[in-house]
Every structure is written in C-alpha cells, then in structure tokens.
Residue, then its C-alpha position, 0 to 999 in steps of 0.5 A: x799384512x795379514x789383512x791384505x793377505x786376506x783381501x787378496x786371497x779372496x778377490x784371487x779366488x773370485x771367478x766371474x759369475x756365469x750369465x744366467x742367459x745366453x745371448x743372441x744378437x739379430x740384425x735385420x731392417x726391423x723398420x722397413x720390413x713388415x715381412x714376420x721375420x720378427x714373429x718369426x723369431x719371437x716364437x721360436x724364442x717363446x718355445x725354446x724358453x718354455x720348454x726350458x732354455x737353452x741347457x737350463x738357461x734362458x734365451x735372449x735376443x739383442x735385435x739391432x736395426x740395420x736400415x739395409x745399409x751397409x755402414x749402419x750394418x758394419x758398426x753394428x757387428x763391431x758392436x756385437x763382435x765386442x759385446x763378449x755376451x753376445x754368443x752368435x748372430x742371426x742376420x744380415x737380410x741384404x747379402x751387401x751388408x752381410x758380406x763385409x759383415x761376415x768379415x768382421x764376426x770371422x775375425x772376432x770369432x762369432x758365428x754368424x747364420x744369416x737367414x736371407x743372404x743367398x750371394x755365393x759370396x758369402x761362403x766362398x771365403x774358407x770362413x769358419x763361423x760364418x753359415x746361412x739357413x737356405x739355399x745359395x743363388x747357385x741352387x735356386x737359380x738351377x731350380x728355377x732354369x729347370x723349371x722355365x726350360x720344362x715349360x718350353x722357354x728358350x729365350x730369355x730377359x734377366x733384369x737384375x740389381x746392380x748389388x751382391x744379391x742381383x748380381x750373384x742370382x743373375x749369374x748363377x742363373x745365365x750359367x744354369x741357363x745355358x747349361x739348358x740351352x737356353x739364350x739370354x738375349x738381353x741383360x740390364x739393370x736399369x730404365x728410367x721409366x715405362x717408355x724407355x722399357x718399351x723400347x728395351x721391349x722392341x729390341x727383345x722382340x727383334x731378338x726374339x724372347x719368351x720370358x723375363x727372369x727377375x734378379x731384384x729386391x723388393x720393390x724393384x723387381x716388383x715394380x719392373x713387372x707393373x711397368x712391363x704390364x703397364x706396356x704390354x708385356x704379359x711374362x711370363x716372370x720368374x724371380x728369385x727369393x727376394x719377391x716371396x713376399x705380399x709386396x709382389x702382388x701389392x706393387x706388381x698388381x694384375x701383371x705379377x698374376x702367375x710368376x714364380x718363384x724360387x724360395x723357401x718354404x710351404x705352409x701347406x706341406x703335411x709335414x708334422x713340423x711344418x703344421x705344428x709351426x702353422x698352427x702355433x704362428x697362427x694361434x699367436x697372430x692370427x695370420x699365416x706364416x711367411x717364408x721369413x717367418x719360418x726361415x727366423x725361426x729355424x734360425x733360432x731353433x738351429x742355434x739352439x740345437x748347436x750351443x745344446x750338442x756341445x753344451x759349452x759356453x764360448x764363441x767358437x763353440x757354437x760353429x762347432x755345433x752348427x757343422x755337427x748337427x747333421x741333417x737337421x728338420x726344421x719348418x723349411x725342410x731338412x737342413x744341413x750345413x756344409x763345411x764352408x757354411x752353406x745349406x745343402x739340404x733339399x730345400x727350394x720349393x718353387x711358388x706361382x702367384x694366384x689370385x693373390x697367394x704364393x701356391x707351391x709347385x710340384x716338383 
C-alpha cells in the first residue's frame, strides 16, 4: 500500500513540462511562389532568436504548404487547430482558403494573422483571433480611384477573378469609384482569348473608356494585360496588390510599362526600420526585399511583440496582445489592429512599373 501510495504521489505531483520553444505554424503555397515570403520570415525568425527569443525562449516556425488550394488549406488548419504546440498561425496568402480558414482557428481558439488576405470578408464576422497585416480591399481599392480620378480617368474597365480576392477588390473598387464620379462601362472576368478581347475592346470603345482596372491574381492579371497589348490596348492599368510583384513585368511584358499598383511597402523609404530591414535582407541574399518579404517578416516580429506584452503561454493570449500593441512600427509602416482584426494603419503606397522595377508614387 505504502508503495502505491508513493507512485501515486509522485505521478500526482508531476506537471507537464514547460516547452523550451514556442511555435508558430505558417501556411503559404511554398512551391509555386518564388515571392521571398520564406526569406522574408527566416529573418525575422533569425533576429528574434538572436537577440533572445521570444520571453527567453526560442521561436520556431512549422511551415505547411498549402498549394493555394482551399481542401489542402482546410486540412492543414485542422492539423494546426489540434497541434496544442502551435501557439498561432501566419498565413493563408489566397483570401479563398483563408476564409473558410479562418473558421476553423476561431473556433479552436487560435489566432490567425494573414499577411496577403485583403477580401473584406475575412474580418467581417465578429472574429476574435482572426487579424491580417495590411490593408483590406476597401482601403486600397480607395487609394487607387483617388489616384486614377487625379490623373483625369472618368471611364473605366474592371476585369477581375471570379474568387473572394477578385471579387472583394473589384467591388470595393466600383463602390470608390462611383463615389468619384466615375463610370465602370464594363465588368468581366473571363475571355477565351486575344480575339475575343479585341471585341469586348470594340464594345469599350463604343462606350467610351479611358482605362483597365485589374482585380486578379498572378498570372492572369498579368496575362490580361500582355494580350491587351498584344491588340492595341496601351492602359493605362491599375491593379491591386496581387501584381506586386516580378511576374508582372516578366508575364505582362512592353504592355505592363507604366501600371500601378496598390500594395504595401517602399525600400527606399528613409524610414530607420525600413533601411535596417534592406540592409539586413540584403546582406543575407543578395537581392532586395519584396512586399511579401517585409509583410512576413512584420508577421512574425507582430506576434512576437503580442506573446512578449502578455507574457503568457496560452492560445488566447496572443490576440490579447495583437489588439494591445497600439500603433506598431514595422517595415510596411505603422500598423495597428482594429477590434474586428483589420490594419488601420496608414499603409498603402501606390508603385508604377518602370523599366522594369516597382517606383513608389507621391502621395
């Protein structure tokens, strides 16, 4: 008796022991996308790590590969939702996977920051962990009407992707513009070919237009504006932060020359956080660092700066500290999360493609 009386004193007393690192999963279409995301938060891993971790212990990432497909993007937040080491997630980058993503993190209680998912969706269901690192569709889509309506366009085309991203900017956008006074003439999101868009281009011209606003992914929207070239069509093009990004003059070719964008994001801003990211991006590389780049790496450093205020270990923690970080410096600009997970910080920077390279616009 004496002796189970030990055994079951001592298996009583014994608590789990605390984890030595602290996990974040990340979820992005690793294989298709040579977009420096990865390098992105590598880095900000590497800092974090260097300079102590995260409340003296060391930060770890759990990178899940989610192809941009939304029954590969489901199982894989089941996956994380039940892996209690898992204290948050980074990702989706597509808003079609990280909507019905988002439903799954919610109800296991795990914060999720995606930082690409614009679709004014995603925030608009009183979620309490769910939170992305950039602007929504409504903020970019106002930012870029403003800017067309400034350089005198009253006509306008939208083409768009029959998906949440698509069909969320392409809204947001048509309600800006009207609010500017200007007329969308046509609206679609598919053509077969360069022949059938060169009549949907006759019908434009009857109409009267004066410019092609983009709401798709790479490649379409890129290849949308190579085949407009290809008949005639010069633009000018505006698009949305999908198309910051290489691919756009690589695919778009002579015909992407001059298109603007709305995104995140200036390497050459002076500000100190900007040009010590650069620098270290660099250093580490060799190239300069992309929009998805730095959005990766505010990411990570945002939920290291959340799980460091509260200083605790659990799940719901980590919103906690996300909604208490205030106006927050990262590399893209001030951020600060609103209550229903959105970024109200000033943070759009609208880019023109020249010879090749992203050039940031005044203001």
């Amino acid at each position: 008796m004496l002796g189970l009386f030990l055994l079951f004193g001592l298996t009583g007393c014994t608590q789990p022991a605390e984890p030595q690192e602290i996990v974040i999963g990340v979820v992005w279409p690793f294989a298709a996308d040579n977009d420096l995301f990865n390098e992105g938060i590598d880095l900000a891993v590497k800092e974090i790590n260097a300079s102590g971790g995260i409340n003296g212990k060391e930060l770890k990432l759990l990178k899940e590969d989610d192809g941009s497909e939304v029954v590969k993007g489901i199982a894989i937040a089941e996956s994380l939702a039940e892996n209690k080491s898992v204290r948050a997630v980074i990702g989706h980058r597509n808003s079609f996977v990280s909507i019905p993503a988002a439903a799954i993190y919610e109800q296991a209680g795990l914060t999720m920051l995606s930082p690409a998912s614009t679709a004014p969706e995603l925030t608009q269901n009183n979620y309490r962990h769910i939170f992305r690192d950039l602007p929504g569709d409504e903020e970019i889509a106002r930012q870029l009407a403003n800017h067309l309506a400034g350089q005198g366009l009253r006509r306008l085309v939208i083409y768009y992707s029959a998906d949440a991203y698509g069909t969320g900017l392409a809204n947001s956008f048509e309600d800006a513009a009207k609010l500017l006074g200007i007329t969308i003439v046509d609206r679609f999101n598919y053509y077969s070919g360069p022949e059938e868009l060169k009549r949907l281009h006759s019908r434009w011209q009857a109409f009267g237009f004066d410019g092609v606003f983009i709401a798709s992914s790479l490649p379409g929207g890129a290849r949308l504006i190579a085949d407009a070239g290809q008949i005639g069509i010069d633009g000018p093009f505006a698009a949305g932060n999908a198309l910051d990004a290489p691919e756009l003059a690589a695919i778009g070719g002579k015909a992407a020359a001059g298109t603007v964008v709305g995104s995140v994001f200036d390497p050459g801003s002076d500000r100190p956080e900007v040009q010590r990211f650069v620098a270290a991006f660099r250093e580490t590389y060799r190239e300069k660092p992309s929009s998805h780049a730095a959005l990766g790496y505010d990411a990570v450093k945002m939920l290291a700066a959340a799980m460091e205020k509260t200083g605790r270990q659990d799940r719901a923690s980590v919103a906690e500290g996300l909604r208490n970080l205030g106006r927050w410096p990262g590399v893209c600009g001030v951020h600060e999360l609103s209550a229903a997970g959105d970024d109200l910080g000033d943070l759009v920077v609208l880019k023109q493609l020249q010879d090749g390279e992203f050039v940031a616009l005044e203001k």
